[in-house]
Structure formats: C-alpha cells, structure tokens
C-alpha positions in Angstrom: 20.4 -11.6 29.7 20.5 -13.5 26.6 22.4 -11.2 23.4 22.4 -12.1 19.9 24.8 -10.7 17.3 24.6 -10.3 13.6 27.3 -10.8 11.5 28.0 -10.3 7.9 29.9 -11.0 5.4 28.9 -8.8 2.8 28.2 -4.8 3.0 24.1 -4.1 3.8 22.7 -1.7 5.4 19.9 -2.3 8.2 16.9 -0.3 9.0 13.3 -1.1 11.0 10.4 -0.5 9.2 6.3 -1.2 10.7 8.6 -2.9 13.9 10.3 -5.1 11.5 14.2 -5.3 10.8 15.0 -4.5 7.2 18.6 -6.1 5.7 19.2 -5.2 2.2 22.3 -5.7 0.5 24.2 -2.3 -0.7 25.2 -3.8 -4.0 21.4 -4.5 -4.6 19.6 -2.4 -2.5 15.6 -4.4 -4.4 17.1 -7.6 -2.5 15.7 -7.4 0.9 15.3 -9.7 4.1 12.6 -8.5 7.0 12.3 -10.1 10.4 9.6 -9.8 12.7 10.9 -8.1 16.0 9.1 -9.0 18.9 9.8 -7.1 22.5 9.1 -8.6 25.7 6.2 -7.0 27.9 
C-alpha cells in the first residue's frame, strides 16, 4: 500500500469540500489550494 504524507511548514487548516481537499492558510484564510481526490473503485 502506497501512503503519502503532507507536510507543512506554515499553520493551515484542511477541509474536503464537493470531494476535493481544501488547504487554506490560517493567517489568510481567502488564500486557498483545492485538489481533486480521486478514490479507487
């Protein structure tokens, strides 16, 4: 089983929103990253 691990170095919080991964940064919550997640069948 393959595992991947996120590391920061900066405070953010993460959430998952319409089955997408949400990273926004706690100092400035309007900057935001989304990634697709995609789960095997």
């Amino acid at each position: 089983m393959l595992k991947r691990t996120l590391v920061f170095s900066n405070p953010m919080n993460l959430s998952l929103k319409n089955q997408q991964i949400v990273i926004a940064y706690k100092d400035s919550p309007d900057e935001k990253v989304t990634f697709l997640v995609l789960l095997p069948m």
